[in-house]
N, C-alpha and C positions, 0 to 999 in steps of 0.2 A: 407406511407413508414415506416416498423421498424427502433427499435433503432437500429440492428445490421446494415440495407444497410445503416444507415445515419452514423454510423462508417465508414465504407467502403469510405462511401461519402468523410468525411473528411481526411482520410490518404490521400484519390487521393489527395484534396487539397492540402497537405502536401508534398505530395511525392516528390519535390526536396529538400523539406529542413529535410525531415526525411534519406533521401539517403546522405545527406552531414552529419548528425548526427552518421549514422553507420559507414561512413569512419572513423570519428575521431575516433568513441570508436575503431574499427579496429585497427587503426593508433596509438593508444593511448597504446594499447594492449599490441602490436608487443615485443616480447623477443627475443634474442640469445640462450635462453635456452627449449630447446625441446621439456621437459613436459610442460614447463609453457603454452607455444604455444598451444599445441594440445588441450591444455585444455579449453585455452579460444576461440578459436576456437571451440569446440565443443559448448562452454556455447553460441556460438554467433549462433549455426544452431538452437537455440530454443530461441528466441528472446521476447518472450510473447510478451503480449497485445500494449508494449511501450507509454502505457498509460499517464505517466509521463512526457516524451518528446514531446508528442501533447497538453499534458494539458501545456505547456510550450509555444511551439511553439504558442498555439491559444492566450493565455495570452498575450506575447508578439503584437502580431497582431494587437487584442483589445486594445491595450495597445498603439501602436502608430506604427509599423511595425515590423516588423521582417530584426534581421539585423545579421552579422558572433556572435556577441558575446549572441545573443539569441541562437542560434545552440549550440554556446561552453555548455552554461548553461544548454540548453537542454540535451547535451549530458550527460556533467557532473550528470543531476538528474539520467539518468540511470544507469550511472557508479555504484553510489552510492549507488540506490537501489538494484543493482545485487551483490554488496560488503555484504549488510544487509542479503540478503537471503542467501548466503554462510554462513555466522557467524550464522545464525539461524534456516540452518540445521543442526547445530552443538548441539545447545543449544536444539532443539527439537527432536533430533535422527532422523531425517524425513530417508528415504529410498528414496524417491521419489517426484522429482520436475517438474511441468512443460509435466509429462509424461514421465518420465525417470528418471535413476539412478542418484540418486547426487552425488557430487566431493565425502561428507564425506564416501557415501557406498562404492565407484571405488577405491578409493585410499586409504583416509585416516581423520578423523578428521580433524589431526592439517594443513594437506593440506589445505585444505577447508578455514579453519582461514587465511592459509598463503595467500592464491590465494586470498579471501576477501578485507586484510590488500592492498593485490596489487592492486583490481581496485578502493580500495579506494582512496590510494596514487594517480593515476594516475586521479580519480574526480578531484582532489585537483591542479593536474599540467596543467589539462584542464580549470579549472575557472585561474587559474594566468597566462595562455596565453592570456588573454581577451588584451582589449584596453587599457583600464582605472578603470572598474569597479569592479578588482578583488577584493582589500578589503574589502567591502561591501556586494561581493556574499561570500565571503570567511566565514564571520560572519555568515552570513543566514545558511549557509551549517553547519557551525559548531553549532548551535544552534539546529539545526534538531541529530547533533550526539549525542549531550548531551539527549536532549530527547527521542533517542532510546534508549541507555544507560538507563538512568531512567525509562522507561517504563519498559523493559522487566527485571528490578530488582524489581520494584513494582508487577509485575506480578507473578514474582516468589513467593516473601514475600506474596501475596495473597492465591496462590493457597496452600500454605502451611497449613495455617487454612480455607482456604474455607468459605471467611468474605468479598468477595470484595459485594460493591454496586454501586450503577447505576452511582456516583459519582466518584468509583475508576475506574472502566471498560470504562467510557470517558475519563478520565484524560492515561489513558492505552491504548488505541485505538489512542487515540492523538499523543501520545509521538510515538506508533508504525508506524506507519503509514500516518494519517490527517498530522503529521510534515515536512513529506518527500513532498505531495503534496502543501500543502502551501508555500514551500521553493520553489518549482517551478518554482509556477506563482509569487512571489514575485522575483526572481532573476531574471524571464523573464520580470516582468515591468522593473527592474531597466534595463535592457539592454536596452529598448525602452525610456528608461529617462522619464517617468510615472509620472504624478503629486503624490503628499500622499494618494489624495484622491482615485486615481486610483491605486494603491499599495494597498490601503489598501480595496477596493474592491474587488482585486480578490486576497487577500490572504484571506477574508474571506470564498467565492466562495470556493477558492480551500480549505482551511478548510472542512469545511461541508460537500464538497466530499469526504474529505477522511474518516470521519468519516461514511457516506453513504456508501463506497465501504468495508469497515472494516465490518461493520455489514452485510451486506451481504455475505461477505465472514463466519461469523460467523453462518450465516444462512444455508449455504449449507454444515455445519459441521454434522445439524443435520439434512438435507432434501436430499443432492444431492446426486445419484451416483457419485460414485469412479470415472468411466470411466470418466464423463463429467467434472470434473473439473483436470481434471490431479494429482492428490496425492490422498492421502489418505485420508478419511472422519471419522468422528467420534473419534478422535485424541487430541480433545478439553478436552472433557470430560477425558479423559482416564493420560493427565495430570493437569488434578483437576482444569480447565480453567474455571470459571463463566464467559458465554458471555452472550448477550444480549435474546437470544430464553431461557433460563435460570430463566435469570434475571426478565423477562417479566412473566412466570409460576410462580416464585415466589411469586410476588406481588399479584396472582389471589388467594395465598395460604393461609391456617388455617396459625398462627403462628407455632402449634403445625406438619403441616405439613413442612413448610419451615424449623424448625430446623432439623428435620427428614431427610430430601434430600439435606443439607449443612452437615450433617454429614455424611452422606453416600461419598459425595463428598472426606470428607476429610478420608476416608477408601477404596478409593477405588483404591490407590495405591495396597493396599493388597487384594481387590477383583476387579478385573476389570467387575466381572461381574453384578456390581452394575451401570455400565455404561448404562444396556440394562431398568433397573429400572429406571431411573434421563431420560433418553430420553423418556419413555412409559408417563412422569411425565409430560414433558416440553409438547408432542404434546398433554395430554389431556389439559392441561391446555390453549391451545390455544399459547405457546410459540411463534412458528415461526410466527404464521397469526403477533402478536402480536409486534414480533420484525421487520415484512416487514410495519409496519405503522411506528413506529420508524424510520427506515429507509428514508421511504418517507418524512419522517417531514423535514429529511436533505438534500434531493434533495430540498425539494422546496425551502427551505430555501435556498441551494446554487444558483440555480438561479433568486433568489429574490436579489441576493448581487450585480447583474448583470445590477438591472435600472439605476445604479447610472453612467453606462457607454455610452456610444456615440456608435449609432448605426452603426454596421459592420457588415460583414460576420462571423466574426470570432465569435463577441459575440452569433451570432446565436447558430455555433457552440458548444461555450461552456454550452449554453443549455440544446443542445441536447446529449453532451457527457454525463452531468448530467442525464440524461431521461438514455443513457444509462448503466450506472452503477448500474439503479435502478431495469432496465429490465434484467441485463444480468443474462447469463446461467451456466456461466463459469468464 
């Protein structure tokens, strides 16, 4: 069985408690105001992977069951994360999300910010509908804000001289993304009232994947068509991003070469066509082969975070989600 039917596999598991997760964000949504509605309505016909609310839901599970305020949190992780990709098509000029036009190209920029600011709010009114556990999840959640915030100003300040290393592009991958998914599975133990030791299992699990699913997303920057991942490709490089396929060619380099392709980087604002140079550089160098073992080192690592828990269905699961993010296509 691939990782994509064992995907498949687990939604059906899920499927009453992923159907009770899209009411709330639905529910959560809801405006009297017109545009706001269509909007998010629209943003809801194109639902992605929902990744983050299964890595939730299975946490929970594993964790000791799944109860209403595991759903709330779950919901809340995607609220949050579809608040972050609004604000960061903003920040990246994207055109294209998901396979289709985003808020900023249809309307407008500071829409885009606004509609964002709203499903964030609305994260925030979903975790303090809980039982008991709001303050707690409240923390977690805001912990992962601050560290989006820091990531993609660190990122900025990187690309501007074309200086990050392997130390700053984890610590920037973390902040973007690893934070969102460890905020997850930590807010899903705490709903299932998780010992520490269980908390801090699968916040490391869920760590590791994120940083696994980040570099692979980084990977199809400079390998995947267009068509298969829904946006655009090659988009990295073109805003002076040092990712991992990159970083991995560098190290295989002359010194006198690697200044050579960090300067080019940092000109290539003014020539983009130095983009088609730094890619011809990373695949001879064996970048990508180079950054999909990287990769793998963090899948296994995430389900090695796994022995420390009591055997379930769900921990299976979160194994196999891991195998899947290592496998996927898209």
């Amino acid at each position: 069985m691939n990782s994509r039917t064992k995907v498949s596999e687990i939604k059906e598991s899920l499927h009453p408690y992923l159907e009770r997760v899209e009411r709330l964000i639905v529910d959560y949504l809801q405006s009297d105001i017109e545009l706001l509605n269509q909007t998010n309505q629209s943003l809801r016909q194109r639902p992605g992977k929902m990744l983050r609310p299964m890595l939730g839901l299975l946490s929970a599970g594993a964790a000791g069951g799944i109860n209403e305020d595991s759903v709330r949190f779950a919901a809340a992780s995607e609220l949050l994360h579809n608040a972050t990709l609004l604000h960061d098509d903003v920040v990246d000029g994207a055109k294209q999300r998901r396979g289709a036009p985003t808020v900023a190209s249809i309307l407008s920029s500071q829409a885009s910010v606004l509609i964002g600011d709203y499903w964030l709010v609305k994260c925030m009114q979903v975790v303090l509908s809980s039982s008991a556990k709001a303050d707690r999840v409240i923390r977690i959640f805001a912990k992962t804000l601050s560290d989006l915030a820091e990531g993609e100003i660190l990122q900025l300040q990187k690309a501007g001289d074309a200086t990050t290393t392997e130390e700053d592009y984890l610590r920037i991958i973390y902040c973007k993304t690893a934070s969102l998914f460890e905020a997850s599975a930590l807010a899903a133990a705490v709903s299932a009232g998780a010992p520490e030791r269980v908390e801090n299992a699968l916040g490391s699990y869920a760590r590791n994947l994120g940083l696994a699913f980040q570099i692979k997303d980084d990977i199809f920057d400079y390998s995947a068509p267009e068509a298969e991942v829904g946006k655009p490709v090659g988009i990295d490089l073109l805003e002076q991003k040092i990712t991992q396929p990159l970083l991995c060619a560098l190290e295989k380099a002359t010194p006198p070469e690697a200044a050579d392709i960090r300067g080019k980087v940092r000109s290539i604002m003014d020539n983009p066509a130095l983009a088609d140079e730094i890619r011809a550089f990373v695949l001879e160098k064996d970048g990508v082969a180079l950054a999909s073992i990287k990769q793998d080192y963090y899948i296994e690592k995430a389900i090695s975070c796994l022995e420390t828990l009591s055997d379930s269905p769900e921990k299976s699961y979160l194994a196999e989600l891991a195998r899947y993010v290592g496998s996927r296509t898209v």
